[in-house]
C-alpha positions as CSV (number, residue, x, y, z in Angstrom):
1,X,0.0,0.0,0.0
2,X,2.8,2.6,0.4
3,X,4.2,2.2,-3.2
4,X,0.2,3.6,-4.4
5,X,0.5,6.0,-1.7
6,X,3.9,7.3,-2.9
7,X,2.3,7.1,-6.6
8,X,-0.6,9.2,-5.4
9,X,1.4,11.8,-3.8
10,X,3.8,12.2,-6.6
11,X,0.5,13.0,-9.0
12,X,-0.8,15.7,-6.6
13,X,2.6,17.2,-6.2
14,X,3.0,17.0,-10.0
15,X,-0.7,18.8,-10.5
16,X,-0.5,21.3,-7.4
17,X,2.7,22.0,-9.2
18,X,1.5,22.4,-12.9
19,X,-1.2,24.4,-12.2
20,X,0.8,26.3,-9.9
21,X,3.4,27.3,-12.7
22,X,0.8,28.3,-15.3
23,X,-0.8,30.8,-12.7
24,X,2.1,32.5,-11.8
25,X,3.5,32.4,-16.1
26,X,-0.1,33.5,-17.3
27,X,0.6,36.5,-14.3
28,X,4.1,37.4,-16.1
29,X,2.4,37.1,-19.5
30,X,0.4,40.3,-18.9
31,X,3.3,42.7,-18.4
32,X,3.8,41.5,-22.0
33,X,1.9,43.7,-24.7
34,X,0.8,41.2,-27.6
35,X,-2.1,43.2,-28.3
36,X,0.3,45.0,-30.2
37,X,0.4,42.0,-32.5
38,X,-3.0,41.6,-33.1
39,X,-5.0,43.1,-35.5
40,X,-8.0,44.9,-33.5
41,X,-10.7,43.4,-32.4
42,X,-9.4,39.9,-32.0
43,X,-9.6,39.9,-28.4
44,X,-10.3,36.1,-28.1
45,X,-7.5,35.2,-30.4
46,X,-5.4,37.0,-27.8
47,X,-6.7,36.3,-25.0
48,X,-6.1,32.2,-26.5
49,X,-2.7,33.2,-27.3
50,X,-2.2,34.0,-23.3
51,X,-3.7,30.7,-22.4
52,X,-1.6,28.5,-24.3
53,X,1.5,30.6,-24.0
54,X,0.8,30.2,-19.7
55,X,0.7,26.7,-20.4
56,X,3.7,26.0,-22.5
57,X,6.1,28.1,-20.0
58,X,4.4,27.0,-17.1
59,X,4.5,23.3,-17.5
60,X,7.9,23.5,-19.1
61,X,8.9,25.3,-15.6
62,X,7.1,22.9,-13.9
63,X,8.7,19.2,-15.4
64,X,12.0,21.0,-14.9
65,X,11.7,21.8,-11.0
66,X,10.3,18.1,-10.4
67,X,12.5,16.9,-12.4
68,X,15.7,18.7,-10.3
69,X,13.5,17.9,-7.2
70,X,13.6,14.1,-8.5
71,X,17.3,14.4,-9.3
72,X,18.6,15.4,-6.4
73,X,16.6,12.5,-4.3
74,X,18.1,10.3,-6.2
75,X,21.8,11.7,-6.2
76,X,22.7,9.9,-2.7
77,X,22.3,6.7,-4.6
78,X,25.6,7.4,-6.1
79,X,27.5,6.7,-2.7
80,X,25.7,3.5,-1.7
């Protein structure tokens, strides 16, 4: 039962993280002026663009902090 538990607590991490990441890129995003861009008018185009953009960086910032996070667990393994 403790490997599922592991597995389960892993997942959470891994979404609390995700989402986490996409909040605080789709928050940078806005200092950003893509409007600018755009012709005018298109404001759901844009608004898309800063909704997949947010996703991309965040979850890309996301798998690499687990993935440190994961590495460096794992690094005492070296020395036994």
């Amino acid at each position: 039962m403790e490997v599922y538990q592991s597995l389960g607590l892993q997942a959470g991490i891994g979404l609390i993280s995700h989402i986490l990441f996409i909040v605080i890129s789709f928050y940078a995003l806005q200092a950003f002026r893509l409007e600018q861009l755009f012709k005018k008018g298109h404001t759901f185009q844009i608004q898309l663009i800063y909704f997949l953009l947010s996703i991309a960086i965040g979850s890309t910032v996301s798998n690499f902090i687990l993935d440190i996070t994961n590495w460096s667990q794992q690094l005492p393994f070296i020395f036994s």
